[in-house]
C-alpha positions as CSV (number, residue, x, y, z in Angstrom):
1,X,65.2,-81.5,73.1
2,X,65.5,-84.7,74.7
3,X,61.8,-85.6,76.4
4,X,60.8,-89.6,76.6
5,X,62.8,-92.1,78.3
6,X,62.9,-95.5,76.9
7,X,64.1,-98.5,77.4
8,X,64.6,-102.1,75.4
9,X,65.1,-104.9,77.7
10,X,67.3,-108.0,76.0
11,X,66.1,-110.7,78.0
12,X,68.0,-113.5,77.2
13,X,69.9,-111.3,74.0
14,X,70.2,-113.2,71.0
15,X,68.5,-116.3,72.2
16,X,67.1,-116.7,68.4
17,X,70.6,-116.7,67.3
18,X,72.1,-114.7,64.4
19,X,70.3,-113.1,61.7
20,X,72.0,-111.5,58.7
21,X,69.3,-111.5,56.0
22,X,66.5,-109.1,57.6
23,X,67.1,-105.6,57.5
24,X,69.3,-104.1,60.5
25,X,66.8,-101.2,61.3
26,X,63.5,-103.3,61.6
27,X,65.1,-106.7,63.1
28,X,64.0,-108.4,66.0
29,X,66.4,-107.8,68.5
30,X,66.4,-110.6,70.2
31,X,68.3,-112.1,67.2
32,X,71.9,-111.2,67.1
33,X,74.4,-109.3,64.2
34,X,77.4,-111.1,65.7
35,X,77.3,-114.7,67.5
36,X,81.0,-115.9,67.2
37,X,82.4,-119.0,69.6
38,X,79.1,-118.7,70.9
39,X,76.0,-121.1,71.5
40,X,72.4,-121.3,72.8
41,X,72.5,-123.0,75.9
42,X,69.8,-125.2,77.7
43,X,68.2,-121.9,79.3
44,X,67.6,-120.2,76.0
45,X,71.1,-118.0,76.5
46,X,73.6,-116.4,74.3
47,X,76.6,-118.3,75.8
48,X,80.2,-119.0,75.2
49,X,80.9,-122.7,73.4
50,X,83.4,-125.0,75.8
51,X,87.0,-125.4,74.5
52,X,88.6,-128.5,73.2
53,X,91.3,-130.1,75.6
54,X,94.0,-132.0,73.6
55,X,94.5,-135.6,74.4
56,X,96.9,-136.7,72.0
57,X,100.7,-136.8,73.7
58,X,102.5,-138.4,70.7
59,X,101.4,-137.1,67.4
60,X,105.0,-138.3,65.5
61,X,102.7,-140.9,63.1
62,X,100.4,-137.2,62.1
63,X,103.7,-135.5,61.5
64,X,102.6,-131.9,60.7
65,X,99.2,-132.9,59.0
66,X,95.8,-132.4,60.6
67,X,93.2,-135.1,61.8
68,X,90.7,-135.4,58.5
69,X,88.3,-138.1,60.1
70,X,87.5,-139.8,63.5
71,X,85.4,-142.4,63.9
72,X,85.2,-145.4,67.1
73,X,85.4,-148.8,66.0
74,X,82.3,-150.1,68.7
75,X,81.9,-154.5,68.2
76,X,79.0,-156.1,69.5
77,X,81.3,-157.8,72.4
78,X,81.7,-154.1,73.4
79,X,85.3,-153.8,72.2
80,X,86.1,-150.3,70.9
81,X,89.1,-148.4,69.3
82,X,89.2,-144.5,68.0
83,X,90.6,-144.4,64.3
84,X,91.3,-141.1,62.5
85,X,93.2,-140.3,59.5
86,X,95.3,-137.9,58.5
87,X,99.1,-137.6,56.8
88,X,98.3,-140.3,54.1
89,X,97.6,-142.8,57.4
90,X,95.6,-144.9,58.9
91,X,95.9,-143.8,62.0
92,X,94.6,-145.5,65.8
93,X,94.4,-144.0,69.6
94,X,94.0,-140.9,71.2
95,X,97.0,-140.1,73.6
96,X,99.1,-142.0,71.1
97,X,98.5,-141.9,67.4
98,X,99.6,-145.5,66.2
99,X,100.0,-146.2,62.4
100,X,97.5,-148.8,61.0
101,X,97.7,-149.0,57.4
102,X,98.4,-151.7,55.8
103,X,101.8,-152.7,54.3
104,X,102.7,-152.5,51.0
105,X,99.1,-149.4,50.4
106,X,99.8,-146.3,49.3
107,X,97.3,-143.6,50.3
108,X,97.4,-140.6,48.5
109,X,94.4,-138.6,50.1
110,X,92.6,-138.3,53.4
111,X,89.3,-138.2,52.4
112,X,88.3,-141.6,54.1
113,X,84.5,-142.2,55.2
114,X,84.4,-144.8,57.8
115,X,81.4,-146.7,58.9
116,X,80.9,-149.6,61.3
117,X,78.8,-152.4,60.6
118,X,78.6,-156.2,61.3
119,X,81.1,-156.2,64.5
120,X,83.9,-154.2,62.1
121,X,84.8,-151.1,60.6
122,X,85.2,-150.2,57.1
123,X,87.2,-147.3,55.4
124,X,86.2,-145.9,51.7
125,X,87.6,-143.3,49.8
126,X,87.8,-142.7,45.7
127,X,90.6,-144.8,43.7
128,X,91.4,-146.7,47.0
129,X,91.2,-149.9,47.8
130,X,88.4,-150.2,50.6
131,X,89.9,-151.2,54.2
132,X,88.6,-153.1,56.9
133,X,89.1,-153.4,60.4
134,X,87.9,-156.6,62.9
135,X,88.9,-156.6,66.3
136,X,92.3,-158.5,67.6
137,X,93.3,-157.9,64.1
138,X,94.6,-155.3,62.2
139,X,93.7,-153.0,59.2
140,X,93.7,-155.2,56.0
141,X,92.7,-154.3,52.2
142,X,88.8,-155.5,51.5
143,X,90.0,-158.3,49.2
144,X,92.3,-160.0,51.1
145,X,89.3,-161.0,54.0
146,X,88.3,-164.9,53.9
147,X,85.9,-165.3,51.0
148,X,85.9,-161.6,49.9
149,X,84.1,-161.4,46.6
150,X,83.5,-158.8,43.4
151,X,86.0,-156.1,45.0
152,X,87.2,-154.9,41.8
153,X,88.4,-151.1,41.3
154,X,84.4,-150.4,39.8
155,X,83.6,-150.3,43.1
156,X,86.2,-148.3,45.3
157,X,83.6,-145.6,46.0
158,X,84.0,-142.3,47.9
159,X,80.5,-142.4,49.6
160,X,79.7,-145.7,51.8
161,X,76.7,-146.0,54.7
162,X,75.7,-149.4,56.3
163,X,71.7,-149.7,56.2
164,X,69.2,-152.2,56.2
165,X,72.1,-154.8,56.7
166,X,74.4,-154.0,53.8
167,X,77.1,-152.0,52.7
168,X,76.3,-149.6,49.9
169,X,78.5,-147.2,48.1
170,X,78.3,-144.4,45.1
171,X,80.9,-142.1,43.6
172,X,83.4,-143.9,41.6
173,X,86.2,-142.2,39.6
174,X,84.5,-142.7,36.1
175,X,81.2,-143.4,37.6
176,X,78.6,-141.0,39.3
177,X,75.1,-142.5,38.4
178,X,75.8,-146.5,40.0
179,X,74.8,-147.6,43.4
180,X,76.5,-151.1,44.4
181,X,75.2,-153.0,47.8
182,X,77.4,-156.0,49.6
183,X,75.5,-159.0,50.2
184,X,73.4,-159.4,53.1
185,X,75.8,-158.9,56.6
186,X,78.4,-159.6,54.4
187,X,80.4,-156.8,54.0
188,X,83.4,-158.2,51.7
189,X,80.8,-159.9,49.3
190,X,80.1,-157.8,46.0
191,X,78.9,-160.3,43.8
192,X,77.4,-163.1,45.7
193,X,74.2,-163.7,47.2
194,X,71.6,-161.1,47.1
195,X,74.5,-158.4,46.3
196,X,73.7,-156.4,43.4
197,X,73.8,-153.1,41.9
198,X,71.3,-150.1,40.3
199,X,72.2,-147.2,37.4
200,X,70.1,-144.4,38.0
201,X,71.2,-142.3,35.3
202,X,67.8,-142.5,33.5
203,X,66.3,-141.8,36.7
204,X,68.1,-137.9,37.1
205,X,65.2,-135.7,37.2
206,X,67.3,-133.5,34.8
207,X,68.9,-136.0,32.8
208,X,72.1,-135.9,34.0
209,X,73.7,-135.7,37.5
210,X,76.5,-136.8,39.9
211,X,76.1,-139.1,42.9
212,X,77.4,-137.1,45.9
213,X,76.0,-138.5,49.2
214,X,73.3,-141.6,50.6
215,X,71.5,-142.4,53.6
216,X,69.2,-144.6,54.5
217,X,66.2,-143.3,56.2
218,X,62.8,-145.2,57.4
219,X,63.0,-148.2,54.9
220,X,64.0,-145.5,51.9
221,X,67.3,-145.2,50.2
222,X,68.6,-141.4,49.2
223,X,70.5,-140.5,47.1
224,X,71.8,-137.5,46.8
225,X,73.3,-136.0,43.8
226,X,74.9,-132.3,42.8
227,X,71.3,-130.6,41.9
228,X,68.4,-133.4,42.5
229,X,67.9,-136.4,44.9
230,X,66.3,-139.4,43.9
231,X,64.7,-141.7,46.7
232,X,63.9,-145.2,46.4
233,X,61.5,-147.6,48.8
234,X,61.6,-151.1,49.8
235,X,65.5,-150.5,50.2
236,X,65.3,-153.2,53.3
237,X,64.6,-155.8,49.6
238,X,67.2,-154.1,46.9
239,X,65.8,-156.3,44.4
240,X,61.8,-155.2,45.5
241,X,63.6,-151.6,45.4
242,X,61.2,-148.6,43.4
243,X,61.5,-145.4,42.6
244,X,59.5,-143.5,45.3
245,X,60.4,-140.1,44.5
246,X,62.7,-137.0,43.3
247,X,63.3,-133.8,43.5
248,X,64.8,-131.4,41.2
249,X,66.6,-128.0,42.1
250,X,67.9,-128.9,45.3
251,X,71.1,-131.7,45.5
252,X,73.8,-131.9,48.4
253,X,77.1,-130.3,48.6
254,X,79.4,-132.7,49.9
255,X,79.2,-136.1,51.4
256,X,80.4,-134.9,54.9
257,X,77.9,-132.4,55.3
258,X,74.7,-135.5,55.6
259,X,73.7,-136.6,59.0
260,X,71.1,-138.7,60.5
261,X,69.5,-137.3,63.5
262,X,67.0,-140.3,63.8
263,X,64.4,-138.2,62.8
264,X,65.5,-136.1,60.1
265,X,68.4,-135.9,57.6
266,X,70.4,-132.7,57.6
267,X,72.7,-131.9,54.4
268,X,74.1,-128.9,53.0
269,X,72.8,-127.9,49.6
270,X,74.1,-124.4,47.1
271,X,71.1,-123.1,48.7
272,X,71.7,-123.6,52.7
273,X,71.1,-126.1,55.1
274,X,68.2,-128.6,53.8
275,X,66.5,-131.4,55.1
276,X,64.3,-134.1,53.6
277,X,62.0,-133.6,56.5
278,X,59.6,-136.4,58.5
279,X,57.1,-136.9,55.7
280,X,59.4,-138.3,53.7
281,X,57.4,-141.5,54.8
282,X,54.7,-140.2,52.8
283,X,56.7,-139.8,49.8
284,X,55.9,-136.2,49.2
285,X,59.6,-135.6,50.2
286,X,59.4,-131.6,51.8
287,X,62.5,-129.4,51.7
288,X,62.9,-127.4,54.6
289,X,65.5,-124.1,54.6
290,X,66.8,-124.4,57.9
291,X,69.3,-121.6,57.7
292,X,67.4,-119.0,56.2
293,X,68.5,-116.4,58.6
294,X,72.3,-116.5,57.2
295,X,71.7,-117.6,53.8
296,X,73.7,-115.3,52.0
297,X,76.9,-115.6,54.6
298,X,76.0,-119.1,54.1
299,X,76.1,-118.6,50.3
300,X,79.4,-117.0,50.3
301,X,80.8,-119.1,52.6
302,X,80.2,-121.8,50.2
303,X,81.7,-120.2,47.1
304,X,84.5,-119.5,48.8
305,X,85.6,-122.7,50.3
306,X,88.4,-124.3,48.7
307,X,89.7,-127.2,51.0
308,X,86.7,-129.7,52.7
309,X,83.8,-129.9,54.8
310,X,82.8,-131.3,58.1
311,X,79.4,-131.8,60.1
312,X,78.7,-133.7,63.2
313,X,75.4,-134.1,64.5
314,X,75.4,-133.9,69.0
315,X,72.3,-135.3,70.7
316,X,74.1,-134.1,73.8
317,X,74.9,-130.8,72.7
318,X,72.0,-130.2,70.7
319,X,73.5,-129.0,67.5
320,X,74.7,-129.5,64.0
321,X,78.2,-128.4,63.5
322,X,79.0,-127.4,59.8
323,X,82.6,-126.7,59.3
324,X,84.1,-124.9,56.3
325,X,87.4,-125.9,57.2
326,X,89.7,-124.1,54.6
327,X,87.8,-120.6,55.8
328,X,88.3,-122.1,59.4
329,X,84.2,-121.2,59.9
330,X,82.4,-123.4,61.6
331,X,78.1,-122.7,61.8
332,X,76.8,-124.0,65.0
333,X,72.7,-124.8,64.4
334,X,70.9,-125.2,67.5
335,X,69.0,-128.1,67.4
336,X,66.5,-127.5,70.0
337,X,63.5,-125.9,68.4
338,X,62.9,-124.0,64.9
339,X,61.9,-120.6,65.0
340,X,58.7,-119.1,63.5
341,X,60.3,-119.1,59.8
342,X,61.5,-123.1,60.1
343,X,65.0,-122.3,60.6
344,X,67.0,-123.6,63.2
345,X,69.0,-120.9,65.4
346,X,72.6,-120.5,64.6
347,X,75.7,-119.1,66.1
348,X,79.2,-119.5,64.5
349,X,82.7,-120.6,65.5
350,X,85.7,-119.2,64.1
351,X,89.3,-119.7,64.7
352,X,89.2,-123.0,65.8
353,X,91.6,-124.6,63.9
354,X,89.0,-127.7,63.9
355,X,89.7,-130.2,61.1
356,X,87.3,-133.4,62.0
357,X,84.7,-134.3,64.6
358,X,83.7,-137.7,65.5
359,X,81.2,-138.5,68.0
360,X,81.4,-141.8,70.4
361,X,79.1,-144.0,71.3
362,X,79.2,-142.4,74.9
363,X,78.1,-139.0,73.3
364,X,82.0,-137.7,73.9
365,X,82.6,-135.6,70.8
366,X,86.3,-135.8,69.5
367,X,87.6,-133.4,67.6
368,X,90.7,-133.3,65.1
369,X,93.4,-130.8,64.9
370,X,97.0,-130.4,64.3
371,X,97.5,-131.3,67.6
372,X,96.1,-134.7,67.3
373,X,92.8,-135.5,69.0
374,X,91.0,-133.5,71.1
375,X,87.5,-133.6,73.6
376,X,85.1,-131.2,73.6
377,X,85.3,-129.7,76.7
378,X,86.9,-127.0,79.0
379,X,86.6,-123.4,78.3
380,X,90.1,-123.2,76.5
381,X,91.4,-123.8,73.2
382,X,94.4,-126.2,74.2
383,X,95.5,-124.2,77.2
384,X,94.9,-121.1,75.2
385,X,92.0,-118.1,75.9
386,X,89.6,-117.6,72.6
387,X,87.3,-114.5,72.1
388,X,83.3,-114.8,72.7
389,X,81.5,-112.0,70.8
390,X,77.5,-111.0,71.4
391,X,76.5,-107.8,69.2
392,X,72.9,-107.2,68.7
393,X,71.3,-105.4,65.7
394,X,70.4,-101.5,65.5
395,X,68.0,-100.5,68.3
396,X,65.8,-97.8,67.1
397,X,63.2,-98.1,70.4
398,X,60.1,-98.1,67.9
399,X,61.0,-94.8,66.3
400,X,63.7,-94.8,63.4
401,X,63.0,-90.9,62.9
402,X,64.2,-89.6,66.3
403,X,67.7,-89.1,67.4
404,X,68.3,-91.3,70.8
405,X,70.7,-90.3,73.3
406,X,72.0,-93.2,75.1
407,X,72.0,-92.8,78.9
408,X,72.3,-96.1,80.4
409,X,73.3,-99.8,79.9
410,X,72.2,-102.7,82.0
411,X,73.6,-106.2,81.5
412,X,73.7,-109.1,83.6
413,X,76.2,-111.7,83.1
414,X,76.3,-115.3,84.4
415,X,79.9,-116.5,85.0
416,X,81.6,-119.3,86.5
417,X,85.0,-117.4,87.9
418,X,86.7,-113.7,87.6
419,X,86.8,-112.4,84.3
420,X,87.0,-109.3,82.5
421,X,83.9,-108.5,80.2
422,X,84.1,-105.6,77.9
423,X,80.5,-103.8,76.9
424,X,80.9,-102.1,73.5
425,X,78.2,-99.5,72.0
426,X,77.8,-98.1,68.7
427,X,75.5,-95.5,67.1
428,X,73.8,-95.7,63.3
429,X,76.0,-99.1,62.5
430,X,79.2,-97.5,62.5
431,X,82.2,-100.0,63.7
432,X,84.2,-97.9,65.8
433,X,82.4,-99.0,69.7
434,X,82.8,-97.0,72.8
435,X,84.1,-99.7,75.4
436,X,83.8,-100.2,78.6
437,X,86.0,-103.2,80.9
438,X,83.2,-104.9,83.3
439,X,85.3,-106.6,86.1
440,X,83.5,-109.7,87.2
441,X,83.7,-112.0,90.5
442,X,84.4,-115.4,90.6
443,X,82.0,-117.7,92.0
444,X,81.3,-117.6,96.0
445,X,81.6,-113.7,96.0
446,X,77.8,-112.1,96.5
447,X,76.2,-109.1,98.1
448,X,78.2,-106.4,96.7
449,X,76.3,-103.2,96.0
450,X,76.7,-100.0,94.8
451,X,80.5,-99.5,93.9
452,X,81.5,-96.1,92.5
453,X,83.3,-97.2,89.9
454,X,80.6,-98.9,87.9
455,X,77.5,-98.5,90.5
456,X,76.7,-102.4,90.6
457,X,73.5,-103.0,90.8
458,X,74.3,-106.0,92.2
459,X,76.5,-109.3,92.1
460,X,75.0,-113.0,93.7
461,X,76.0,-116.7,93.2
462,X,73.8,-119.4,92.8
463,X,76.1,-122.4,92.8
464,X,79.4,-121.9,91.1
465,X,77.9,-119.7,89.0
466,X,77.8,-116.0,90.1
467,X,75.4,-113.5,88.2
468,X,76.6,-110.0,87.9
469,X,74.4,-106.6,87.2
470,X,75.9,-103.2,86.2
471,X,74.9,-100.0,85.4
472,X,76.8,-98.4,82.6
473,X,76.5,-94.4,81.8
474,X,77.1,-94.1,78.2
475,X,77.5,-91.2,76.3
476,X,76.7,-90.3,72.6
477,X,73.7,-89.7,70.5
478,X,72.4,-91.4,66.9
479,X,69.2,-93.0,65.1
480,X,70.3,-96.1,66.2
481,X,72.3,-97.8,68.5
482,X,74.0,-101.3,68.4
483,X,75.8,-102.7,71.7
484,X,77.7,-105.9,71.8
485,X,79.1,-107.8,74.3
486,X,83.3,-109.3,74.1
487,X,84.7,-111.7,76.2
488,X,88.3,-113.8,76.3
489,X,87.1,-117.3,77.4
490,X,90.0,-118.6,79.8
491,X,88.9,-121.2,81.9
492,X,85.4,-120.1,82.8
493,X,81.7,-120.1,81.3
494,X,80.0,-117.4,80.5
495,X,76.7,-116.4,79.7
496,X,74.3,-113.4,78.7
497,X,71.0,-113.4,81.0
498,X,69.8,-109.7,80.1
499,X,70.9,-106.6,78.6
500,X,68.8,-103.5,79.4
501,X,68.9,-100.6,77.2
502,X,68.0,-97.3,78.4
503,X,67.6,-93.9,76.2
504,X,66.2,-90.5,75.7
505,X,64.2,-89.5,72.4
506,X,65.2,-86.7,70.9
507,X,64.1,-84.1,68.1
508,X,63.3,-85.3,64.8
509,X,66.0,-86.0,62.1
């Protein structure tokens, strides 16, 4: 017979984001099972990601193709232009996508890493020709600039970053263990000057690997192949340049999934996401797992991907974006703080239909589509609603061995205008959730208290924001119990303050 009343209070539900890998029954629950078009916003809330509000008007150039790359042209004079590619183009503008590429180039892939450096903007991809973009002119192959030197097809890499006043690049058709550097601020010298260029295929921890990815980072140069990375110091000098360190076990994905946060470098390894870590100044090089809590989604994710990769790194926004773009999954790390494990929290994105990101200099962040380019903004998808989800893990109220009878459900949810919110409960993990539709007030509505239909606790505004709180009688009785949170995102913000949980103890099982 029922006896003891308890209670679980979510404060701030899922703040520590989602974790898949700890077992359901004895999880925290303040992480969450299910996080999806979600984020962790500045107060430490689950809350729903903003939408992306096309800009692009005239996408004829694009055709039917998606956005693969953005990047902003940005000159010392303070001249800038958006390039993206995509349809076997070189593509310029937002509202209207212009056609760059050169006359008389034939692209055959959109695989293109751009970089800015020196006051232009350089484009690199395997078996192409680099390009190369100055302002008032136009997009023109490597070797035709004015004195242009050693551009020669050994060097038509995949992988290109500016650092410590060069060009490098890595990851040539029939080579995956040479490094080549321009000259000093000369970006369209190759063989001149104090140009040069390193084989590190002694140098594999292993013996043998593939170049993949480089950055430079705090006077060091990584590199990062398929299943090691080998770092070299005194990169600012090439010729001074020594082997400072490597580590086996642990290599990089893709190129697209590196970024520099200024701090740190991020990549995505078989393992999960990785970084080399601060002390990599003292050349003991650290690996921390910063996705340990979704390692084997991660994992599977991984092997299942088929098409490309994108990251972007958001100072703005806090996070790391990690796109598997042929599963249309995108992982969202909050970038905030590391939990007590070293892992960053994590939501995940899905059905976005996001192809590219590229972040301006202004902190925008663009993102590609079929539709062209896009901001990050809103609360819509194009003009179209998408689904926020919040379930947390099985509740057991500190006693797995007793049956609970669920009486009561308390959430309070901070919106910005009239929505519909649907509370879902479950009992011993089973997927088939009892519902119940949650009408909410837009903002400037308060005070209202104690209606029949869903006995509000109460509903009041603080700035265009209104915080609701209902009380839910629920029905049904298990070991467990899950409850979970759904939302259609149509113009408005949304966010989860608290959900209390309220239950008898029964008998034994």
């Amino acid at each position: 017979m029922a006896s003891e009343l308890k209670s679980i209070n979510l404060v701030a539900p899922g703040f520590k984001g989602i974790n898949t890998e700890d077992s359901p029954i004895a999880q925290d629950p303040s992480f969450a099972e299910i996080a999806d078009n979600a984020v962790i916003d500045k107060r430490g809330r689950i809350a729903a990601r903003k939408g992306h509000n096309v800009l692009t008007t005239n996408k004829t150039q694009l055709g039917t193709a998606a956005i693969r790359g953005i990047k902003e042209f940005k000159d010392d004079a303070g001249n800038t232009k958006v390039f993206s590619v995509g349809n076997n183009k070189i593509l310029s503008g937002t509202t209207t996508l212009a056609d760059e590429t050169p006359g008389s180039y034939t692209i055959n892939a959109d695989n293109w890493k751009m970089v800015n450096f020196n006051d232009k903007i350089y484009f690199f991809q395997r078996a192409h020709e680099p390009l190369v973009y100055a302002n008032g002119g136009s997009v023109q192959k490597l070797s035709t600039v004015s004195g242009a030197a050693g551009v020669a097809s050994t060097m038509y890499g995949n992988e290109v970053i500016a650092g410590y006043g060069r060009l490098w690049t890595a990851d040539f058709s029939s080579d995956k263990s040479t490094v080549y550097w321009s000259d000093l601020l000369i970006g369209h010298d190759w063989s001149g000057g104090s140009s040069g260029s390193i084989d590190i295929s002694k140098v594999w921890p292993d013996g043998h690997d593939e170049i993949v990815a480089l950055a430079a980072h705090n006077g060091l140069l990584v590199i990062f192949g398929k299943r090691s990375i080998v770092i070299y110091e005194k990169a600012e000098s090439p010729a001074d340049m020594s082997l400072a360190d490597t580590i086996t076990g642990i290599g990089c994905v893709d190129r697209d999934t590196v970024q520099n946060t200024g701090t740190d470098i991020l990549f995505l390894s078989q393992t999960g996401l990785r970084s080399i870590g601060r002390t990599i100044q003292e050349k003991s090089a650290p690996l921390t797992s910063l996705s340990s809590n979704i390692t084997t989604d991660l994992t599977i994710s991984l092997q299942n991907e088929t098409s490309f990769f994108r990251s972007v790194y958001s100072p703005e926004e806090n996070f790391y974006l990690l796109s598997f773009v042929g599963q249309d999954v995108i992982y969202c790390f909050d970038l905030k703080g590391q939990l007590e494990n070293g892992a960053y929290r994590v939501t995940r994105w899905i059905d976005t239909g996001f192809t590219a990101f590229g972040r301006l200099s202004s902190g925008t962040l663009y993102i590609g589509t079929t539709n062209g380019i896009s901001e990050y903004s809103g609360y819509k998808d194009n003009n179209v609603k998408y689904l926020f989800k919040y379930y947390s893990p099985g509740l057991t109220f500190g006693d797995a061995g007793r049956i609970k009878l669920l009486k009561k459900i308390k959430p309070t949810v901070v919106s910005s205008n009239a929505s519909d919110v649907f509370l879902k409960w479950a009992y011993d993990f089973s997927t088939f959730y009892k519902t119940e539709r949650l009408p909410l007030s837009g903002g400037g509505v308060a005070g209202e208290f104690n209606s029949s239909e869903y006995n509000t606790t109460a509903e009041f505004t603080l700035g265009d924001t209104v915080t609701s709180q209902r009380n839910i009688n629920t029905t049904g009785y298990g070991s467990s119990v899950s409850v979970g949170v759904e939302a259609d995102i149509n113009g408005f913000a949304l966010s989860l303050q608290e959900i209390n949980v309220m239950a008898l103890l029964g008998k034994l099982l």
